[in-house]
C-alpha positions in Angstrom: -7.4 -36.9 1.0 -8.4 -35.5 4.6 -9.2 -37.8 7.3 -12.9 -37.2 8.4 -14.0 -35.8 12.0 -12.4 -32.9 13.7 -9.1 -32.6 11.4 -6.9 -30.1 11.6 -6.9 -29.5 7.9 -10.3 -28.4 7.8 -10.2 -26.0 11.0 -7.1 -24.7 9.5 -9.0 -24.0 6.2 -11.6 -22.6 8.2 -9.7 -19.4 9.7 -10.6 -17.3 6.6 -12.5 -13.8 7.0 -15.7 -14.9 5.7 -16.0 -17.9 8.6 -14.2 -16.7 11.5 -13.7 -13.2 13.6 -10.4 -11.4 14.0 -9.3 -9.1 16.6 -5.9 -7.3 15.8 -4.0 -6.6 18.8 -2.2 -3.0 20.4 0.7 -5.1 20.1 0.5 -6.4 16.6 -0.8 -9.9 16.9 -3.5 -11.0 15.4 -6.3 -13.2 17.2 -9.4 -15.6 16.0 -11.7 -14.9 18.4 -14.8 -16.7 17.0 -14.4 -19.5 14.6 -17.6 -21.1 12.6 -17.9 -24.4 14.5 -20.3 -25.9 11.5 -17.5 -27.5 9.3 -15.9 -28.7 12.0 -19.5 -30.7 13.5 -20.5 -31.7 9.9 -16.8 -33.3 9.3 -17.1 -34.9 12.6 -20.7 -36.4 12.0 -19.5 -37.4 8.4 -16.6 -39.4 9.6 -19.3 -41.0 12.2 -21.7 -42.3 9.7 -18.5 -43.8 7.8 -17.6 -45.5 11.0 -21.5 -46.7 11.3 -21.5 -47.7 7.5 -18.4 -50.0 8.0 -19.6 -51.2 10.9 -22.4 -52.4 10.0 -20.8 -54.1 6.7 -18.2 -55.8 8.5 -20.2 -56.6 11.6 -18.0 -55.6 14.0 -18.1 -52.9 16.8 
C-alpha cells in the first residue's frame, strides 16, 4: 500500500508516454519536460480528506 499525498510512487508511475512529455537530448539523455500534475493533486487531496475524516473521528487536530 502507497502512502496518500504527493508520493513518490505515484509520480514515479506517472512518467509514462501517455501522461508526461519527453525530450531526447543531442547528447543522449532523455528528459520529462512536462509531467501530468492531476494524479499527483488528486493523491494529495485524497490523503487530505483522510486526514479530515480521522480528524474529525478522533477529535483531535
Amino acid at each position: 500500500m502507497w502512502p496518500l499525498g504527493d508520493s513518490c510512487p505515484l509520480i514515479g508511475t506517472a512518467l509514462s508516454p501517455k501522461s508526461s512529455t519527453w525530450v531526447d537530448e543531442p547528447n543522449g539523455v532523455r528528459t520529462c519536460t512536462r509531467l501530468d500534475r492531476q494524479p499527483v493533486f488528486g493523491d494529495m487531496i485524497a490523503a487530505f480528506r483522510g486526514h479530515a475524516r480521522r480528524s474529525r473521528s478522533t477529535g483531535s487536530s
